[in-house]
Biopython code that builds the backbone (N, CA, C, O; Angstrom):
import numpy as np
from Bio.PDB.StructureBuilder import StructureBuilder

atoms = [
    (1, "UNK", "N", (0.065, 10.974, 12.120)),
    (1, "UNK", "CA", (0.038, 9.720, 11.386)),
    (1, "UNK", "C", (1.033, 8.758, 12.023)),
    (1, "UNK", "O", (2.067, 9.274, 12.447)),
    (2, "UNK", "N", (0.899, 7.556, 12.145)),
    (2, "UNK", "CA", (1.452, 6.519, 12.516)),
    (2, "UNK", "C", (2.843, 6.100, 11.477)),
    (2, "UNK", "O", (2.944, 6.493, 10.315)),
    (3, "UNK", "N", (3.700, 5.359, 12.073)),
    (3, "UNK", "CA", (4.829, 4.866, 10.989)),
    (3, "UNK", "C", (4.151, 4.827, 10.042)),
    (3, "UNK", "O", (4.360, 5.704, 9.204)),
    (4, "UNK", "N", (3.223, 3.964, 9.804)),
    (4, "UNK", "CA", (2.779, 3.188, 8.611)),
    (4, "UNK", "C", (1.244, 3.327, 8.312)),
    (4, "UNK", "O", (0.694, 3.732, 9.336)),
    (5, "UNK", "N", (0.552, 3.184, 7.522)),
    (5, "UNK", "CA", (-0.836, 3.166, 6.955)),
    (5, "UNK", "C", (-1.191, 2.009, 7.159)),
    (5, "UNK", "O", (-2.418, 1.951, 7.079)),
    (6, "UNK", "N", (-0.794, 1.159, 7.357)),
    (6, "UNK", "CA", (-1.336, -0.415, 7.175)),
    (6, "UNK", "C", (-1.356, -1.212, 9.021)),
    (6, "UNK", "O", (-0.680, -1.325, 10.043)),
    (7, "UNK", "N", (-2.908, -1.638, 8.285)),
    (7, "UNK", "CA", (-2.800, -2.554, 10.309)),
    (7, "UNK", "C", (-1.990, -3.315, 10.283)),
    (7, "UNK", "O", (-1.760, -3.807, 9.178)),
    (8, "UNK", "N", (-1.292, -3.711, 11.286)),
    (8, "UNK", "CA", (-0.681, -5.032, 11.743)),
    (8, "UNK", "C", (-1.864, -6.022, 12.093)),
    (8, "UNK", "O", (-1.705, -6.482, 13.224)),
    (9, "UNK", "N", (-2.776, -6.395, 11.588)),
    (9, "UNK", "CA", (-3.223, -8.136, 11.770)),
    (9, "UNK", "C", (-2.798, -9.298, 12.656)),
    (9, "UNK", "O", (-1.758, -9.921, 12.440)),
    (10, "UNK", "N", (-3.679, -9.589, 13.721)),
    (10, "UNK", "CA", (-3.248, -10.956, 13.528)),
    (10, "UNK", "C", (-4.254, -11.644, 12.678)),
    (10, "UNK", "O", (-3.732, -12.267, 11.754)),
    (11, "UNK", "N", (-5.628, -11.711, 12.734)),
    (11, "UNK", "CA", (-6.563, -12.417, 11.087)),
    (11, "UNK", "C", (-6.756, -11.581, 9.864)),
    (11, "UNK", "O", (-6.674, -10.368, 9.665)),
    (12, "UNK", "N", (-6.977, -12.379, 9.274)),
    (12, "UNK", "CA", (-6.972, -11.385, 7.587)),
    (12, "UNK", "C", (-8.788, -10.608, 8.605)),
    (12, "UNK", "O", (-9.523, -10.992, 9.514)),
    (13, "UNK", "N", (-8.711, -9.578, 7.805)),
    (13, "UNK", "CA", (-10.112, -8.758, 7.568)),
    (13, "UNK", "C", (-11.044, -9.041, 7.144)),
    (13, "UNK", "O", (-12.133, -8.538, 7.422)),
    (14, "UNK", "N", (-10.737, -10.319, 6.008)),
    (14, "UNK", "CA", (-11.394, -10.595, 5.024)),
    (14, "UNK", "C", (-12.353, -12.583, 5.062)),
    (14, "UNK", "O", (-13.451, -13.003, 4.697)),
    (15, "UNK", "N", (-11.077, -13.227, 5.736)),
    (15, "UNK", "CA", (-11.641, -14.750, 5.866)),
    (15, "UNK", "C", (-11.401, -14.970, 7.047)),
    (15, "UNK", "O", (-11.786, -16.081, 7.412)),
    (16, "UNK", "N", (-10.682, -14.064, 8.175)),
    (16, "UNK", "CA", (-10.050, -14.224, 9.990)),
    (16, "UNK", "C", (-9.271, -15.484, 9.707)),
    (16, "UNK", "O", (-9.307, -16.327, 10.604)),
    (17, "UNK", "N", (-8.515, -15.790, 8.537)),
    (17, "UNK", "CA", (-7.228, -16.969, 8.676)),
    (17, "UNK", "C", (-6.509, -15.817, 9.484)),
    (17, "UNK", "O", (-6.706, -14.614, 9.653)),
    (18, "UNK", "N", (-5.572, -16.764, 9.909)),
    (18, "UNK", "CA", (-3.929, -16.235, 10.711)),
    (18, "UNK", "C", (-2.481, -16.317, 9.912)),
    (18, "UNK", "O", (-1.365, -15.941, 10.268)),
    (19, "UNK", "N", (-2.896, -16.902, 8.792)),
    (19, "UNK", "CA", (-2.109, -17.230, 7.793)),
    (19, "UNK", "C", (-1.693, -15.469, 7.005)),
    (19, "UNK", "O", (-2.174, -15.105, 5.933)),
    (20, "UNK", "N", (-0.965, -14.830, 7.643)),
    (20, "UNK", "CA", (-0.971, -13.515, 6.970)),
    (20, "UNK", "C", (1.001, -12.912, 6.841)),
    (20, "UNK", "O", (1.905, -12.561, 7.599)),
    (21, "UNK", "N", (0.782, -13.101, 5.518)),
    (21, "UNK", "CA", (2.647, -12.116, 5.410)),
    (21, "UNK", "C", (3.008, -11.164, 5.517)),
    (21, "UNK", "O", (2.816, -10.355, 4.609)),
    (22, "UNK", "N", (3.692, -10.807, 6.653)),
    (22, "UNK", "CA", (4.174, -9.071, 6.178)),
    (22, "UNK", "C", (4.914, -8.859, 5.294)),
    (22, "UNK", "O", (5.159, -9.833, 4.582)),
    (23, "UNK", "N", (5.408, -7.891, 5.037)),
    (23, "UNK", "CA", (5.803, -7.833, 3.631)),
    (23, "UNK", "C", (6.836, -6.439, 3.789)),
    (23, "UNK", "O", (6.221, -5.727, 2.996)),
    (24, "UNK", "N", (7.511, -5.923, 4.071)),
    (24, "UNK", "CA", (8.193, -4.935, 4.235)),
    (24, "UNK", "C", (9.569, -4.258, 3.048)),
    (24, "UNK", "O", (10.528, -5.027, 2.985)),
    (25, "UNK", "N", (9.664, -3.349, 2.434)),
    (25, "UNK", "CA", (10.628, -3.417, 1.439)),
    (25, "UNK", "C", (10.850, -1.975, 1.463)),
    (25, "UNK", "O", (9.897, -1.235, 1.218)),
    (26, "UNK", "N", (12.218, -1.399, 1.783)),
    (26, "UNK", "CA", (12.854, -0.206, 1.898)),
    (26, "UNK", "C", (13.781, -0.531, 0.573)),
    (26, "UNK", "O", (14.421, -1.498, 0.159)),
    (27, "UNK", "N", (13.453, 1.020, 0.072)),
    (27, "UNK", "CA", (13.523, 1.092, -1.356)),
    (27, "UNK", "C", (14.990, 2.561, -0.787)),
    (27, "UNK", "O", (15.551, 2.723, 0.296)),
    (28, "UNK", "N", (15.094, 3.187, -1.873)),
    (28, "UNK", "CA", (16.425, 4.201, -2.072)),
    (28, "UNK", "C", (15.574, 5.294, -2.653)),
    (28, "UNK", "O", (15.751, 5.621, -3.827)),
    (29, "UNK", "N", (14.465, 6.009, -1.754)),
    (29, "UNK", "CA", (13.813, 6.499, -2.711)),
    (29, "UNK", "C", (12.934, 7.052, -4.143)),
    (29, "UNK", "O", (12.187, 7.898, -4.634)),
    (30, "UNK", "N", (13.585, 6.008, -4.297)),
    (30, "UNK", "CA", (12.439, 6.135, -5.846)),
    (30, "UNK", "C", (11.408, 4.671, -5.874)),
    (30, "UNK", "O", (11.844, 3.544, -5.639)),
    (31, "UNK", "N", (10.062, 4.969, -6.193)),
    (31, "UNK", "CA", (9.326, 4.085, -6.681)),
    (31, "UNK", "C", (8.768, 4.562, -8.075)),
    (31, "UNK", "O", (8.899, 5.754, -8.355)),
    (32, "UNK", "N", (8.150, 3.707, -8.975)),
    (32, "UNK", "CA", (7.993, 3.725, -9.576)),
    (32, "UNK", "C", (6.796, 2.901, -10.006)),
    (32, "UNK", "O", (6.871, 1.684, -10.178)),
    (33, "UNK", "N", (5.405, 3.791, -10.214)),
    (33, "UNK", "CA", (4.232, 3.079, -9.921)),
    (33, "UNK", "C", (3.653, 3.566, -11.731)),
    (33, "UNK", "O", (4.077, 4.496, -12.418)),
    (34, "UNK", "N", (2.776, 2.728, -12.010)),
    (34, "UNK", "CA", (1.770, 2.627, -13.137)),
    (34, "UNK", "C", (0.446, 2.565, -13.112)),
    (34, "UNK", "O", (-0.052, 1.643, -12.466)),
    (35, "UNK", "N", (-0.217, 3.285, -13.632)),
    (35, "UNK", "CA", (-1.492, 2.619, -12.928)),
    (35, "UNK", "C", (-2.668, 3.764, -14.373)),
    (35, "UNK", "O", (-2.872, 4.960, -14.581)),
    (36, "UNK", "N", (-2.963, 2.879, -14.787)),
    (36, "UNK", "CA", (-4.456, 3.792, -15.905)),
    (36, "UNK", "C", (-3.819, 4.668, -16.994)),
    (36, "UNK", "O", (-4.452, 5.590, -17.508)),
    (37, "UNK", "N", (-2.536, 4.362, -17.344)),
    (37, "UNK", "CA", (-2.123, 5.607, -18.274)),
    (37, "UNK", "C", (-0.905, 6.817, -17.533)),
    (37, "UNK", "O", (-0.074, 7.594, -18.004)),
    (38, "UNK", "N", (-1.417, 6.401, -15.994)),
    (38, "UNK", "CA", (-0.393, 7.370, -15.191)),
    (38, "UNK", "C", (0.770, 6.601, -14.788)),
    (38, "UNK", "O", (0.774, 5.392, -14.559)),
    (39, "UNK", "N", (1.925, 7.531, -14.709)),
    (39, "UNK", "CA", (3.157, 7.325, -14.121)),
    (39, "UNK", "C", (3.940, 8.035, -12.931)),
    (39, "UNK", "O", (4.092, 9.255, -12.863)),
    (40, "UNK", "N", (4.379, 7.191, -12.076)),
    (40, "UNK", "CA", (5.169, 7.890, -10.801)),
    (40, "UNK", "C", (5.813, 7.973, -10.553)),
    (40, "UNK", "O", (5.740, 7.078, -9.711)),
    (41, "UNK", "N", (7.036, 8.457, -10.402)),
    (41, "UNK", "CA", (8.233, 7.947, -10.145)),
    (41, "UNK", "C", (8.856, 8.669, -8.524)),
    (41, "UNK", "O", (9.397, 9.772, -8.600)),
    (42, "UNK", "N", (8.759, 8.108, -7.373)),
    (42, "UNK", "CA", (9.134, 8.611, -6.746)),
    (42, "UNK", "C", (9.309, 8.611, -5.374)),
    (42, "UNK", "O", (10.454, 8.193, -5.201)),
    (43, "UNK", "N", (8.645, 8.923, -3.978)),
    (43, "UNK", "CA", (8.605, 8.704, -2.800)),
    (43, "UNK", "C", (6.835, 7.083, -2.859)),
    (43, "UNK", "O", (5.948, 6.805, -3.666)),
    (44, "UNK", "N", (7.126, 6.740, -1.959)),
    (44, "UNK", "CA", (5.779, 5.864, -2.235)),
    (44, "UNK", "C", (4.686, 6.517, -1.785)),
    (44, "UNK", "O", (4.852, 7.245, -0.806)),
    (45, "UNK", "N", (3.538, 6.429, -2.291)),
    (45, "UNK", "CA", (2.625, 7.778, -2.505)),
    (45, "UNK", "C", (1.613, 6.862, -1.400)),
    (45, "UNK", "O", (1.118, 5.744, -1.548)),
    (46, "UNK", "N", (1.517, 7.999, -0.041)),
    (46, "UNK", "CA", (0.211, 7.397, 0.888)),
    (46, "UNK", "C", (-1.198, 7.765, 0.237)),
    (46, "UNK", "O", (-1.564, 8.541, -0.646)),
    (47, "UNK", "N", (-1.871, 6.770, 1.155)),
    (47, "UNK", "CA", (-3.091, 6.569, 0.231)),
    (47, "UNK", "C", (-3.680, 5.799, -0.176)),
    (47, "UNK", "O", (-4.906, 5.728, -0.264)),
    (48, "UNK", "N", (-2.439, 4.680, -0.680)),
    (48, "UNK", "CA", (-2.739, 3.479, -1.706)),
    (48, "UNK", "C", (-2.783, 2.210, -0.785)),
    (48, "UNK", "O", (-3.329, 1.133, -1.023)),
    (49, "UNK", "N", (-2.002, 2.637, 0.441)),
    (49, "UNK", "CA", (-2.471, 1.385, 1.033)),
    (49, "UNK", "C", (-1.216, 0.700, 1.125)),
    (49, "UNK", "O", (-1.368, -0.355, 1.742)),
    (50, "UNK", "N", (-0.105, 0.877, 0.774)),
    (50, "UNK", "CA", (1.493, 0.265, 0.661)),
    (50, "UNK", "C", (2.288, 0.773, 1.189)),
    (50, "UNK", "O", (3.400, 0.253, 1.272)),
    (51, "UNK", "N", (1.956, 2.195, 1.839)),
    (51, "UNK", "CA", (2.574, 3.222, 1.974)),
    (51, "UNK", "C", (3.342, 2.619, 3.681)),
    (51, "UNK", "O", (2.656, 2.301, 4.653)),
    (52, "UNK", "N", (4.655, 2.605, 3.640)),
    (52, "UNK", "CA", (5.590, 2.625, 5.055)),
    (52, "UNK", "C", (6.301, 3.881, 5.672)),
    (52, "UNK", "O", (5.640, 4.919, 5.683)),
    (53, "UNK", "N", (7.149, 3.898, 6.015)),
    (53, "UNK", "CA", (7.741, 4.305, 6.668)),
    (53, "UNK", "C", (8.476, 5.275, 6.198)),
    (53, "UNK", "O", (9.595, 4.967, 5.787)),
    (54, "UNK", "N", (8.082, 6.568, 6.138)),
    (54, "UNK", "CA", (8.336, 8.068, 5.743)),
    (54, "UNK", "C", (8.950, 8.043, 4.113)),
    (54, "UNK", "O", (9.944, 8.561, 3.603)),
    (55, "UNK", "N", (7.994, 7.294, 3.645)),
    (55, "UNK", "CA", (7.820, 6.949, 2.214)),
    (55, "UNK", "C", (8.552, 6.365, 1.215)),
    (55, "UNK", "O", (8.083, 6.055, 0.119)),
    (56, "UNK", "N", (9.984, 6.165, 1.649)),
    (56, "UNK", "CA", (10.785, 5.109, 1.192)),
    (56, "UNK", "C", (10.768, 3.841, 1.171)),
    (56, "UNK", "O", (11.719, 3.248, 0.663)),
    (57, "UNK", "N", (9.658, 3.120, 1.731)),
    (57, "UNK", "CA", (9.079, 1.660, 1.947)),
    (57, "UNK", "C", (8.166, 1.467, 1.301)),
    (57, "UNK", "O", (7.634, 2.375, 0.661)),
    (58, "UNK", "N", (7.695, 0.100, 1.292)),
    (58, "UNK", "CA", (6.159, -0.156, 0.827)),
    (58, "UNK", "C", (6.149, -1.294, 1.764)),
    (58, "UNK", "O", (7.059, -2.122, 1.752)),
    (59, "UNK", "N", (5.302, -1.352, 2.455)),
    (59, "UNK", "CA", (4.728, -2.074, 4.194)),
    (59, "UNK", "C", (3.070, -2.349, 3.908)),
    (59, "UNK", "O", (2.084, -1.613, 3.869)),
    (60, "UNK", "N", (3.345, -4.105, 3.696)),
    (60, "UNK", "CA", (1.997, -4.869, 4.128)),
    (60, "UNK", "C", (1.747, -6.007, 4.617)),
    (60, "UNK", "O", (2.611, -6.652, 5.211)),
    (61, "UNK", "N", (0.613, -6.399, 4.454)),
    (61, "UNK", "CA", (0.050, -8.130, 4.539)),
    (61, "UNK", "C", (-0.586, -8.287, 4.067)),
    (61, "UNK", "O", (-1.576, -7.615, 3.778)),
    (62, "UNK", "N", (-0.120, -9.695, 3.672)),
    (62, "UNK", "CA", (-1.235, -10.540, 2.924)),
    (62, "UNK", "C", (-0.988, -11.784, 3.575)),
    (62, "UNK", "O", (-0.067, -12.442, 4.058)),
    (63, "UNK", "N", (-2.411, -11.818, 3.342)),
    (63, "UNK", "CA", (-3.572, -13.210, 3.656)),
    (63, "UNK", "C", (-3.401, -13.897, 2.464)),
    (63, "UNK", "O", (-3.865, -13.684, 1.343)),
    (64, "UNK", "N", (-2.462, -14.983, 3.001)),
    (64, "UNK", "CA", (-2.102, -15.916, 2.418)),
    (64, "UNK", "C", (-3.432, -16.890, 1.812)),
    (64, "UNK", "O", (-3.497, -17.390, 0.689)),
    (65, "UNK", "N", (-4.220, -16.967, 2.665)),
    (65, "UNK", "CA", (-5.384, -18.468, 2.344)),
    (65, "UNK", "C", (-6.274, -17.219, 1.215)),
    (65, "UNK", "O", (-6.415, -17.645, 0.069)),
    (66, "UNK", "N", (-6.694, -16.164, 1.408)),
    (66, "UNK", "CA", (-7.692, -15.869, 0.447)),
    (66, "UNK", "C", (-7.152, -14.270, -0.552)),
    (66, "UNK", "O", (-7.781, -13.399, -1.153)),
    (67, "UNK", "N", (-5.816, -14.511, -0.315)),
    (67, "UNK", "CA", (-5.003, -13.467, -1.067)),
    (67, "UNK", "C", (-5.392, -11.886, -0.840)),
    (67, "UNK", "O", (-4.735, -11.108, -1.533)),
    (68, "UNK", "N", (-6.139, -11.442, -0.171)),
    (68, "UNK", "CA", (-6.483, -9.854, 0.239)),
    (68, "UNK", "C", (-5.462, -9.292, 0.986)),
    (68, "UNK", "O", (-5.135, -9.760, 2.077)),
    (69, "UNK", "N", (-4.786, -8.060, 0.351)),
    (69, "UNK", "CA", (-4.379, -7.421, 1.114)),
    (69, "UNK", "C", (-4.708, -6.745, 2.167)),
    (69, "UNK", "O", (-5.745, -6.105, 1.997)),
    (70, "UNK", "N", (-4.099, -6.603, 3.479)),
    (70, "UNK", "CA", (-4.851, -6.063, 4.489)),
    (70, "UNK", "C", (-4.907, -4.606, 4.550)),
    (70, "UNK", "O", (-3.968, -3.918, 4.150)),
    (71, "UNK", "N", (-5.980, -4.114, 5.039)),
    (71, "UNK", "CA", (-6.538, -2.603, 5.006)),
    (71, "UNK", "C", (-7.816, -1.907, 4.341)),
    (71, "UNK", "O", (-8.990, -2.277, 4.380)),
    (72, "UNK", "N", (-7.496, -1.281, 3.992)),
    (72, "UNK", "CA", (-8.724, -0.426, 3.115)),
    (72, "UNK", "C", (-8.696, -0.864, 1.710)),
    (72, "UNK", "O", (-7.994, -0.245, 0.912)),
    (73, "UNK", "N", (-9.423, -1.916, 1.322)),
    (73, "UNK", "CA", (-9.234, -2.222, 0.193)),
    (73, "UNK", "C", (-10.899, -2.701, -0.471)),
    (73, "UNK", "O", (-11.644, -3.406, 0.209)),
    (74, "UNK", "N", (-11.267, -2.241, -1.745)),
    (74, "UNK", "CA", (-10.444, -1.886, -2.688)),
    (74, "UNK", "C", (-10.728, -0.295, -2.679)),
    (74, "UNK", "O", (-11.709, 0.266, -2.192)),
    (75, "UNK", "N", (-9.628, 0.291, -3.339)),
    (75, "UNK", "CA", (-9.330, 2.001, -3.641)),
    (75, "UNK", "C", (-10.200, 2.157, -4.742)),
    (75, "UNK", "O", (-10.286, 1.321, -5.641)),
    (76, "UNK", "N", (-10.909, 3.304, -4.692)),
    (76, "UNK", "CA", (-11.288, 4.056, -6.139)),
    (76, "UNK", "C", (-10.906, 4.702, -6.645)),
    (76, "UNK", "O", (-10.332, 5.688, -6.183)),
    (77, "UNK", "N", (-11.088, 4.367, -8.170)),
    (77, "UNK", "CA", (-10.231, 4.638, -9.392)),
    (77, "UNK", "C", (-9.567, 6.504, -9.054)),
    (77, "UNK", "O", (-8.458, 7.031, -8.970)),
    (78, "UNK", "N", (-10.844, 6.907, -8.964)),
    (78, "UNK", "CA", (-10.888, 8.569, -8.796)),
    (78, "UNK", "C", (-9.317, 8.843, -7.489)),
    (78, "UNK", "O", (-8.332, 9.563, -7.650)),
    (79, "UNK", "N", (-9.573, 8.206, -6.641)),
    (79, "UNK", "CA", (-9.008, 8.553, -5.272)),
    (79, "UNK", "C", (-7.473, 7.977, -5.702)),
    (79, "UNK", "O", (-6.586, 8.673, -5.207)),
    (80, "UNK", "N", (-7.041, 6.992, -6.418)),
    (80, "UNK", "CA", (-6.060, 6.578, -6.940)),
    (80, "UNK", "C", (-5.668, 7.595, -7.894)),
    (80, "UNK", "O", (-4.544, 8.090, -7.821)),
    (81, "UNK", "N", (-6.404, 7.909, -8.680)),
    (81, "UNK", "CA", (-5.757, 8.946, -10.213)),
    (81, "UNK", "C", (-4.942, 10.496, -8.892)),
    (81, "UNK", "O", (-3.871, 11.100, -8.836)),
    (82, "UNK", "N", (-6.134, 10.501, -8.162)),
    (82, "UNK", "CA", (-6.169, 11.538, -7.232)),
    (82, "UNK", "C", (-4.701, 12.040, -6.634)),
    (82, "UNK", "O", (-4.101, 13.068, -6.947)),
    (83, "UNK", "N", (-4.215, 10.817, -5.498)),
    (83, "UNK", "CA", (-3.329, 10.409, -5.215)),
    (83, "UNK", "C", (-1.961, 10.800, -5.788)),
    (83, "UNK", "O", (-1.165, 11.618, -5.328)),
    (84, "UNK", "N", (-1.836, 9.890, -7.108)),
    (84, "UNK", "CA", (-0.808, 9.865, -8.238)),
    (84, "UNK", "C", (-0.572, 11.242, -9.048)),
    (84, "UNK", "O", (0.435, 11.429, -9.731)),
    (85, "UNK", "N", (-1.515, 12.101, -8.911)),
    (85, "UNK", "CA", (-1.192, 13.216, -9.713)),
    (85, "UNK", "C", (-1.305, 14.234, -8.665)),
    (85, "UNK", "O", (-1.049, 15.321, -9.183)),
    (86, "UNK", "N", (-1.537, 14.343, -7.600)),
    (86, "UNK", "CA", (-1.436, 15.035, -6.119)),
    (86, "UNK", "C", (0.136, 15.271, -5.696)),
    (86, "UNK", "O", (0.815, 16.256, -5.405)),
    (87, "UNK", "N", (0.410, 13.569, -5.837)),
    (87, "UNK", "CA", (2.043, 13.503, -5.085)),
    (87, "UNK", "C", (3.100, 13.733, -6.345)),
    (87, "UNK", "O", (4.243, 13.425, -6.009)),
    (88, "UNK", "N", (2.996, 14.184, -7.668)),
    (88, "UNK", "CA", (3.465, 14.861, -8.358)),
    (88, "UNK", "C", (3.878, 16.240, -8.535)),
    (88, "UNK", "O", (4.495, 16.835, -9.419)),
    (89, "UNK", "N", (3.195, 16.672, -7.091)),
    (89, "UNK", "CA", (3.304, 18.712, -7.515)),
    (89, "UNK", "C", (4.789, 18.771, -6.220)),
    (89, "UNK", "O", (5.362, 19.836, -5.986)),
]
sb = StructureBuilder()
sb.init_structure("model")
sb.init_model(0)
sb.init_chain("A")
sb.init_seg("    ")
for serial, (resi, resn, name, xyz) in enumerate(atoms, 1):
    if name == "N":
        sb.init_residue(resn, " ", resi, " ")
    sb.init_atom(name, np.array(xyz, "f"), 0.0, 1.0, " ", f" {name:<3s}", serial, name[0])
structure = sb.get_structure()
């Protein structure tokens, strides 16, 4: 696996603007995610698409002109619940 889950862009995926933010944020190990009733608290869980740099980050872009985050988007519900209660054991 690469540093990160997420492409580096130069056009969004979605409208090919160039208008795109990275977004980078090293955390102290704990995140703390919500999502359907579930709760996380912890390394940032790959998968989701936010996932950086040996899991203490959350690393992306966004496409500023039509707001999509870049990558594999959108996640299903299943593969998300999946995820979140996977990186719990």
């Amino acid at each position: 696996m690469s540093e990160t889950e997420n492409p580096h862009n130069v056009k969004c995926d979605n409208c090919s603007s160039t208008r795109l933010l990275a977004f980078y944020c090293q955390g102290r190990d704990c995140h703390n995610i919500s999502y359907d009733g579930l709760e996380y608290e912890g390394y940032m869980i790959e998968g989701l698409g936010l996932y950086g740099n040996y899991g203490d980050a959350v690393d992306f872009q966004l496409c500023m002109q039509c707001g999509k985050i870049q990558g594999s988007f959108p996640k299903d519900d299943v593969d998300i619940k999946n995820e979140m209660v996977e990186s719990e054991v």
